[in-house]
LOROKOL-734008 format. One line per field, with one value per residue: chain; y, x, z of N, C-alpha, C in turn. Coordinates in steps of 0.1 Angstrom, whole numbers, plus 5000, padded with zeros to 4 digits. Example, Ala and Ser with C-alpha at 12.3 -4.5 7.8 and 13.67 -1.06 7.14 Angstrom:
LOROKOL-734008
ch: A|A
nnorth: 4943|4978
neast: 5132|5128
nup: 5078|5071
canorth: 4955|4989
caeast: 5123|5137
caup: 5078|5071
cnorth: 4967|5000
ceast: 5132|5129
cup: 5078|5079
end
This chain:
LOROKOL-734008
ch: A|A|A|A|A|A|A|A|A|A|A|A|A|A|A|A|A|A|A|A|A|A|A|A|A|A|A|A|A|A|A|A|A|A|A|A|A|A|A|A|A|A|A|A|A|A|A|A|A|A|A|A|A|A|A|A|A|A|A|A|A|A|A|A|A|A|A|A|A|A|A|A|A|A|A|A|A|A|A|A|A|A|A|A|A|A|A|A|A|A|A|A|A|A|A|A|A|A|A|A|A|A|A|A|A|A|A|A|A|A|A|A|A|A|A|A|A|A|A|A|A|A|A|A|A|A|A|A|A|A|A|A|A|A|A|A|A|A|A|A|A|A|A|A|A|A|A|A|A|A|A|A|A|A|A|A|A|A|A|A|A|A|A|A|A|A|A|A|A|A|A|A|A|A|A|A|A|A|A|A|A|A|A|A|A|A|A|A|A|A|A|A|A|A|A|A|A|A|A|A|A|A|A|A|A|A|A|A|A|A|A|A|A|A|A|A|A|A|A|A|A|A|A|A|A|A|A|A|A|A|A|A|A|A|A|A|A|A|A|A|A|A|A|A|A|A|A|A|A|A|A|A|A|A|A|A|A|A|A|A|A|A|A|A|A|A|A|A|A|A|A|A|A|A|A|A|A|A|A|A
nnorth: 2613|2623|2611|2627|2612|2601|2576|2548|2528|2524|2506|2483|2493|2507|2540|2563|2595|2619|2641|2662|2685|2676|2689|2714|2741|2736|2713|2704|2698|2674|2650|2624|2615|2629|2613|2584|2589|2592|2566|2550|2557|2548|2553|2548|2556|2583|2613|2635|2667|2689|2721|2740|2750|2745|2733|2713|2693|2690|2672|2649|2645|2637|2615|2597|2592|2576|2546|2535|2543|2570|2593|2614|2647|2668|2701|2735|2755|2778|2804|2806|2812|2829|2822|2804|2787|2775|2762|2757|2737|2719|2704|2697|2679|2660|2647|2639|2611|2596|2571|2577|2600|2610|2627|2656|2686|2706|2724|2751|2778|2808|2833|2849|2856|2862|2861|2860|2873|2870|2863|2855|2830|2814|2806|2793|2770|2758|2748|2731|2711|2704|2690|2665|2657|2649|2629|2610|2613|2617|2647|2667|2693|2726|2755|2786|2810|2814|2801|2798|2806|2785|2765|2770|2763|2736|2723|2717|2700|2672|2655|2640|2633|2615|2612|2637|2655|2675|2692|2695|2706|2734|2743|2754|2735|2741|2738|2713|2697|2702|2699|2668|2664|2668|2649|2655|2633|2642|2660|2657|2680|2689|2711|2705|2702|2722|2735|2758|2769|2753|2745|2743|2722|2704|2697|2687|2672|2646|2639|2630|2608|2578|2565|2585|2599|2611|2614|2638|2657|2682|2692|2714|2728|2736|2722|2697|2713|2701|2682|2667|2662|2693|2698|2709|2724|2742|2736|2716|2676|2644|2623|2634|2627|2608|2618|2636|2615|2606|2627|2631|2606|2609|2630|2618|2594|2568|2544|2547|2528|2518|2543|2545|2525|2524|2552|2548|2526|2541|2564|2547|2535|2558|2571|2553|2528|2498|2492|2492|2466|2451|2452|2428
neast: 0687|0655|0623|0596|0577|0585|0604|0598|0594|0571|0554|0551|0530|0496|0488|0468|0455|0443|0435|0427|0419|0402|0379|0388|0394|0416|0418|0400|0402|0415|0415|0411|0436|0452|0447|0450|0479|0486|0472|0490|0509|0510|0489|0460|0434|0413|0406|0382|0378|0354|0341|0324|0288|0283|0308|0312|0287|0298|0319|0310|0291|0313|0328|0311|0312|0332|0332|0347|0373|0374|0365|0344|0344|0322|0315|0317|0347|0360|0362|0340|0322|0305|0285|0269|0243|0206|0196|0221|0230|0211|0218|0243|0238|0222|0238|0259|0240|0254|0272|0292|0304|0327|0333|0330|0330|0361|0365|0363|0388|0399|0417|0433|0430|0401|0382|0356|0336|0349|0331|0309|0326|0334|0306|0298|0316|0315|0282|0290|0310|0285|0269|0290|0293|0261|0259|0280|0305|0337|0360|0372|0396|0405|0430|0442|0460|0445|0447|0441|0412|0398|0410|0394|0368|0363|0372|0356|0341|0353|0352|0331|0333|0336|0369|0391|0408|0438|0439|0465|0485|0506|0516|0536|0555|0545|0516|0513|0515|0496|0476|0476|0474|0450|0436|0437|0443|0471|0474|0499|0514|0526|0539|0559|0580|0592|0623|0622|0598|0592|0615|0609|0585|0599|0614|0604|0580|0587|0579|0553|0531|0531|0507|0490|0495|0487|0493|0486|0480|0469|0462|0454|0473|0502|0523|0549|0586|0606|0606|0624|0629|0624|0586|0569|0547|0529|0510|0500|0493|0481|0496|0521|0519|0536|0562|0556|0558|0579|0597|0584|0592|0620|0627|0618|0632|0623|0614|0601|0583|0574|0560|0544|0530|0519|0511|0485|0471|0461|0447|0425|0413|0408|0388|0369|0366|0382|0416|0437|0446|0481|0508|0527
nup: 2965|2973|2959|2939|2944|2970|2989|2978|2992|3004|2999|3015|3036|3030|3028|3046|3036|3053|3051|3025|3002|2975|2958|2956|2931|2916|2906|2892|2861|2859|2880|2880|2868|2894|2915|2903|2903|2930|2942|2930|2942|2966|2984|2996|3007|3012|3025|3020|3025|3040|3040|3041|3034|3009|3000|3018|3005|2981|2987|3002|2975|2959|2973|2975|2946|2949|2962|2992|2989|2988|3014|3032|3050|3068|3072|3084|3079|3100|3081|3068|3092|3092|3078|3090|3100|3112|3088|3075|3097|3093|3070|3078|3092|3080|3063|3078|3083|3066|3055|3035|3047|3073|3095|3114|3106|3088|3114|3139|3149|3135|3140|3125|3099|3103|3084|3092|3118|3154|3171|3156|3145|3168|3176|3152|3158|3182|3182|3162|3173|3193|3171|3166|3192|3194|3172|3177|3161|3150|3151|3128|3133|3131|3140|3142|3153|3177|3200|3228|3230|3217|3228|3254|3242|3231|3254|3274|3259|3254|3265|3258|3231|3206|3188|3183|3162|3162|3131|3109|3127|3134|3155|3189|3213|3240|3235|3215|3234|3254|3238|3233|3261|3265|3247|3219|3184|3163|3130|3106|3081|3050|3059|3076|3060|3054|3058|3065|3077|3089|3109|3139|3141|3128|3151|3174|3165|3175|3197|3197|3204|3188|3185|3184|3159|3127|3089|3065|3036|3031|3004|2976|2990|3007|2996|2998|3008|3005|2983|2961|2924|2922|2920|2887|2890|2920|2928|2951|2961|2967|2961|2967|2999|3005|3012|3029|3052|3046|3057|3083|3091|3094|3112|3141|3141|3135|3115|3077|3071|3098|3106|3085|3089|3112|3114|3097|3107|3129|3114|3105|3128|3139|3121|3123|3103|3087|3084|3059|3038|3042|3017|2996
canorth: 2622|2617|2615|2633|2604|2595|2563|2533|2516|2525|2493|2476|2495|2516|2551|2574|2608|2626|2659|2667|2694|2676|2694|2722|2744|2733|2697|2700|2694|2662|2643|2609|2616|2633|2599|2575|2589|2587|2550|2541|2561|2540|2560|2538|2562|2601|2615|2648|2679|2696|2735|2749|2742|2740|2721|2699|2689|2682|2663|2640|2638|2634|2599|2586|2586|2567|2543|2526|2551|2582|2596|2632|2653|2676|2712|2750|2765|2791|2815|2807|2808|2838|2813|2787|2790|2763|2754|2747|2730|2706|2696|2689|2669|2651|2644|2630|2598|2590|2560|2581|2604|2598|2635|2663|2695|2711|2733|2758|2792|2813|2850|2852|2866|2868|2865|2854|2877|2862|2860|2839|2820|2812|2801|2781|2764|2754|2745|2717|2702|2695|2674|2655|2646|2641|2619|2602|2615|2626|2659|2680|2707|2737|2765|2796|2821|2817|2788|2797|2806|2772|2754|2775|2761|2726|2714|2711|2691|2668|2643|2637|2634|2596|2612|2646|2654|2688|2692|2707|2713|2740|2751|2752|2727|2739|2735|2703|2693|2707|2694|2656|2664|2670|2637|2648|2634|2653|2657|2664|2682|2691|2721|2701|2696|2731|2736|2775|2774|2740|2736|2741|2713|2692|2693|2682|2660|2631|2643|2632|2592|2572|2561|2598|2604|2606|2625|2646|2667|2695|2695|2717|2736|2732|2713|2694|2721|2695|2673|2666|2673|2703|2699|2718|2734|2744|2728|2696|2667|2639|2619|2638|2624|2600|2627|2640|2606|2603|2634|2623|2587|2607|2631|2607|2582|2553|2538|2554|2515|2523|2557|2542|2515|2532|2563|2541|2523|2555|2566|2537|2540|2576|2574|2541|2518|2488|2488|2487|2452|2453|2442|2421
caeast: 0676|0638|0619|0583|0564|0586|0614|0593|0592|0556|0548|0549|0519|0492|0485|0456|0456|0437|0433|0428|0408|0395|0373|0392|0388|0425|0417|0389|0408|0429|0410|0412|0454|0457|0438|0455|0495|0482|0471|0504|0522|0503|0478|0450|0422|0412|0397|0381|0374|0344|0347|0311|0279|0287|0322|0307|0282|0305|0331|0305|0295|0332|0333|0299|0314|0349|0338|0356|0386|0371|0349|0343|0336|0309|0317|0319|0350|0358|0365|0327|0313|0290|0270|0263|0230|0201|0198|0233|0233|0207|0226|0250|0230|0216|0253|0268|0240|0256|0282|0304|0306|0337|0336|0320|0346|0368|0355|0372|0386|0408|0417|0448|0426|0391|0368|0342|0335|0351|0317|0306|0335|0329|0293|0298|0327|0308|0273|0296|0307|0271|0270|0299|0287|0248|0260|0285|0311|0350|0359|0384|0397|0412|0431|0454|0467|0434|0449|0437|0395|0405|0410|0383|0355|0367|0382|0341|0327|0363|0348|0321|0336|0348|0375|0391|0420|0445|0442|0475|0495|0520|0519|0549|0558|0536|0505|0516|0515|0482|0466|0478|0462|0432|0433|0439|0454|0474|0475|0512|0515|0539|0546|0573|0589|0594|0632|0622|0586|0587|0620|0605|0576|0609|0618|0593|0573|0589|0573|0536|0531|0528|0492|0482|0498|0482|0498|0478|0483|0461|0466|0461|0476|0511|0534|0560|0591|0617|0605|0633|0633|0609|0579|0567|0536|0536|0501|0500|0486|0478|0510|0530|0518|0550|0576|0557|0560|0597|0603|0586|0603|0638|0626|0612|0639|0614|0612|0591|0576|0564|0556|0534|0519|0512|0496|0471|0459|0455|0432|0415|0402|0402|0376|0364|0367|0395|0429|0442|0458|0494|0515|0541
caup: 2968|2970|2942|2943|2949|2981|2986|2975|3009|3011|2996|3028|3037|3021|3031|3044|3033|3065|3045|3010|2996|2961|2951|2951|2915|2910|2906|2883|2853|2857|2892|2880|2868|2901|2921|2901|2908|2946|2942|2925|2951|2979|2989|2993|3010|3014|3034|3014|3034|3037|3048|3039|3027|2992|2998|3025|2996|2971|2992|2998|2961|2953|2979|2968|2936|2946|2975|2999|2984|2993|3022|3031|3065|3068|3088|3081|3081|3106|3071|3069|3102|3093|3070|3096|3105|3111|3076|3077|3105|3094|3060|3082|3102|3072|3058|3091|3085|3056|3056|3031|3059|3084|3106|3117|3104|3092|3121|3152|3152|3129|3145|3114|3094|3105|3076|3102|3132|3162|3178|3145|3145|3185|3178|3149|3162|3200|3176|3155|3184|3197|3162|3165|3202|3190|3158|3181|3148|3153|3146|3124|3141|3126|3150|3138|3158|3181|3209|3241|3229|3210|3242|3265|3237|3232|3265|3276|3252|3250|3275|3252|3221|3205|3188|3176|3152|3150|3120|3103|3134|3133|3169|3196|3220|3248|3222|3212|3249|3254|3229|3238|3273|3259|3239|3205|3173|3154|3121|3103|3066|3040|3067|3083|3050|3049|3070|3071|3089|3100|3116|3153|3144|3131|3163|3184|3161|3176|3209|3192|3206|3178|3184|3181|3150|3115|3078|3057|3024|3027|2991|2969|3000|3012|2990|3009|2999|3004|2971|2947|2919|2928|2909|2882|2897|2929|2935|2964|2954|2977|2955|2979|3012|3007|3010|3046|3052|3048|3066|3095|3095|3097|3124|3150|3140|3132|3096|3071|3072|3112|3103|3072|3097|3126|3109|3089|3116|3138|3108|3102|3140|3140|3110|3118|3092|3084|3078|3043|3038|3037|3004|3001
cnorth: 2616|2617|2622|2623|2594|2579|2553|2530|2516|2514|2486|2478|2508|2529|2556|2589|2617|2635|2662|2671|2692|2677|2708|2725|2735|2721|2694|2695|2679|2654|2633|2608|2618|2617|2588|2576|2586|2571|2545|2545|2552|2544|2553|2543|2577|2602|2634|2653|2687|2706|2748|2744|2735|2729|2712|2690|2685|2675|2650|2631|2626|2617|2592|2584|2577|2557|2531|2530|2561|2583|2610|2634|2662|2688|2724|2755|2776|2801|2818|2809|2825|2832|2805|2793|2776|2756|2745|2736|2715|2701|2691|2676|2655|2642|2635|2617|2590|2581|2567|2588|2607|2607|2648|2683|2698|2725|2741|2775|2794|2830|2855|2859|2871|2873|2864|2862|2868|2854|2845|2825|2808|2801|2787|2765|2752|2743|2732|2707|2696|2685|2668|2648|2640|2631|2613|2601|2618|2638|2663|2689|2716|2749|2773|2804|2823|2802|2788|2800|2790|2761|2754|2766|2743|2715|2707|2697|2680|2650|2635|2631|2620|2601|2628|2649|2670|2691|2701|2714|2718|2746|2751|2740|2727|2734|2724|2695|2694|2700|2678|2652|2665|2655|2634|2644|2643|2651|2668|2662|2683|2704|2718|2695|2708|2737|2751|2772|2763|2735|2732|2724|2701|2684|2686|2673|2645|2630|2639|2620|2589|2567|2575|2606|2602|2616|2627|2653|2685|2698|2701|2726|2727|2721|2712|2707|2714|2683|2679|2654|2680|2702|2711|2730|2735|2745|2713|2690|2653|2624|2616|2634|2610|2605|2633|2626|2603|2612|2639|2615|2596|2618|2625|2594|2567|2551|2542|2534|2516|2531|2550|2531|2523|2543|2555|2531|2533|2562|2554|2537|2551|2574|2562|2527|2509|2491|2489|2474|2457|2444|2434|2429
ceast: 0662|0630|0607|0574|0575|0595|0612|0588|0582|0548|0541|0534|0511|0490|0472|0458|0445|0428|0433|0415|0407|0388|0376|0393|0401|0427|0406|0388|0411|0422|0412|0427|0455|0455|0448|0471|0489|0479|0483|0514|0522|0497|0466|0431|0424|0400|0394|0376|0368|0345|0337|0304|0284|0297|0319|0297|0292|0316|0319|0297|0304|0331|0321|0302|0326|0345|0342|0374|0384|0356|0350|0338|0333|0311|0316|0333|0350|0358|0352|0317|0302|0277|0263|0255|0221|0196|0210|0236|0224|0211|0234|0250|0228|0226|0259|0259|0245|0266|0294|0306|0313|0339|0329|0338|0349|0360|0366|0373|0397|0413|0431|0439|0411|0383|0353|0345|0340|0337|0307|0314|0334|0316|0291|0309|0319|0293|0281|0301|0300|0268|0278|0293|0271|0250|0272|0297|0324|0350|0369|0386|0407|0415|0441|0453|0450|0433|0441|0417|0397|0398|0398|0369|0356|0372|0370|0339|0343|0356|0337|0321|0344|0361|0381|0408|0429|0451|0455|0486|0507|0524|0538|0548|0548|0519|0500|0508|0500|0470|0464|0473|0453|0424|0433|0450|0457|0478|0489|0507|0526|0547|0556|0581|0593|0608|0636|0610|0586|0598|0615|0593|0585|0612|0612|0586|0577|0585|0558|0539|0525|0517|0486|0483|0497|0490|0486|0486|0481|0461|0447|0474|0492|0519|0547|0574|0607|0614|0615|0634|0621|0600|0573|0553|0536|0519|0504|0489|0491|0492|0519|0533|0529|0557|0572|0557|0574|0603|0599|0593|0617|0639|0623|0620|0631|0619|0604|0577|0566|0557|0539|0523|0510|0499|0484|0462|0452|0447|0420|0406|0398|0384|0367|0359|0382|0405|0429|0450|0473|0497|0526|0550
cup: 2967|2961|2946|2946|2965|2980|2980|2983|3012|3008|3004|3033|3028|3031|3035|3047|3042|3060|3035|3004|2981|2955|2951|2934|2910|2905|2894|2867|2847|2871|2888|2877|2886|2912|2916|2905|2922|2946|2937|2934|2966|2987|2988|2996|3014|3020|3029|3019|3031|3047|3043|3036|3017|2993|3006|3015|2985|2974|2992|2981|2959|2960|2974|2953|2936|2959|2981|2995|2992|3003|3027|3046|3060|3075|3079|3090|3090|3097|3072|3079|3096|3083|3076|3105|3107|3097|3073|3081|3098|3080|3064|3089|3091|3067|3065|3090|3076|3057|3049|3041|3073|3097|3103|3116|3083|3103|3135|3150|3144|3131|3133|3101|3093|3094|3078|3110|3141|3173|3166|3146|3160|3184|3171|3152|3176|3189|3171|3162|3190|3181|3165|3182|3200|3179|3165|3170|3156|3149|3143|3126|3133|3137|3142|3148|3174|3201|3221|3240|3222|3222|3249|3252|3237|3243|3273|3275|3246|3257|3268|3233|3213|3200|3182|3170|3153|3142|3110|3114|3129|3147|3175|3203|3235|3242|3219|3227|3253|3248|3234|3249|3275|3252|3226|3199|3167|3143|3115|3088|3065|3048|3073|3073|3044|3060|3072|3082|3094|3109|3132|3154|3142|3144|3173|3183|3168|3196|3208|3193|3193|3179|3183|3168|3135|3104|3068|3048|3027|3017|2986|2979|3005|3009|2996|2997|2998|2990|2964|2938|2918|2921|2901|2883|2910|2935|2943|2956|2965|2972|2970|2990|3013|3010|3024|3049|3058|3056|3079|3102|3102|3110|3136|3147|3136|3117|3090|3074|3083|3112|3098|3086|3106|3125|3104|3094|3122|3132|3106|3116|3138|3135|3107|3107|3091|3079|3065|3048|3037|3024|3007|2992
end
């Protein structure tokens, strides 16, 4: 069985964790425990997610205090889009010249539960796009239950855009499809380690070309539910990102080894910056 930090074999190469919300409250405790199991699991870079003023501010803190480990994107949340306004915008502005800095997001549309007017969600969604093409940034994309306003806002401003990510895919197969004809990467969680809600992305995942495919945590969010022996909180922790890992590798038939390579180059362009060395 797997253990919670994932087979070993990740030795070979190190990891980049796409998605992890650390500055979540949950973390505020134990952050340097939680950082260091991740570096011994072979996680070697994070990429910490900013999803409002406030947490676009303190993600970049958080990497200006770890760097060349940690770097942070800059965005509002569709939950928040009724905050983003031109103040907003120009912290965001200010944020994207920073080197810790690596994307323009978590940003799009969420109609699942709409704590944003769709009209907000709409505005600020279209507005974060014009940064990522004026700062020449990638972009984190967020979509629930909202695919086709998704597409109609996005499909535009695609031609203009160096790179963009879906972030957290759980869609269907037409979706999938869609999305890849558009040009983006996609980003896989601990959701397809769940063989209730994820078996359909089981399936398909191995339908996502290996140059478009990166792993993320979303931690504290969505703990893979296949870790054994289950852990004792039922907080994620960016550890984990070995165990989506492995249950990638064995859907798409590859080696967790290819898996581990492949993804960590496809971030390292994504988010522009180098490679992790491999170990022996």
């Amino acid at each position: 069985m797997a253990s919670p930090l994932g087979s070993g074999s990740i030795g070979v190469q190190q990891l980049i964790d796409i998605g992890t919300n650390l500055t979540h409250d949950s973390f505020a405790d134990d952050l340097d425990e939680v950082v260091g199991r991740a570096i011994g699991a072979g996680i070697s870079r994070f990429i910490v997610t900013g999803s409002s003023e406030k947490g676009s501010q303190d993600a970049f803190d958080l990497a200006r205090q770890h760097p060349g480990i940690m770097y942070a994107t800059a965005g509002v949340h569709p939950h928040h889009a009724s905050e983003y306004c031109q103040r907003v915008e120009h912290m965001l502005s200010e944020l994207l010249h920073n080197e810790a800095v690596v994307a323009v997001g978590e940003c799009g549309l969420d109609y699942f539960r709409n704590f944003s007017p769709v009209e907000a969600q709409r505005h600020a969604f279209s507005a974060q796009l014009d940064l990522a093409v004026a700062s020449n940034m990638p972009i984190f994309l967020h979509q629930r239950d909202a695919h086709d306003d998704f597409l109609e806002i996005l499909s535009p401003a695609m031609q203009h855009i160096s790179h963009a990510v879906a972030h957290c895919f759980t869609g269907t197969a037409t979706m999938l499809r869609e999305y890849l004809d558009l040009g983006l990467y996609i980003g896989i969680t601990g959701w397809i380690c769940d063989e209730r809600r994820g078996a359909l992305l089981q399936e398909i995942v191995s339908e996502i070309p290996l140059d478009r495919l990166m792993l993320e945590t979303d931690a504290p969010y969505l703990l893979p539910r296949s870790l054994q022996p289950p852990p004792k909180s039922r907080r994620n922790e960016p550890a984990y990102l070995t165990e989506v890992l492995r249950v990638v590798a064995a859907c798409t038939g590859h080696s967790e080894t290819e898996i581990a390579t492949v993804t960590t180059q496809n971030a390292a362009r994504f988010f522009n910056f180098q490679a992790p060395q491999s170990t022996p």
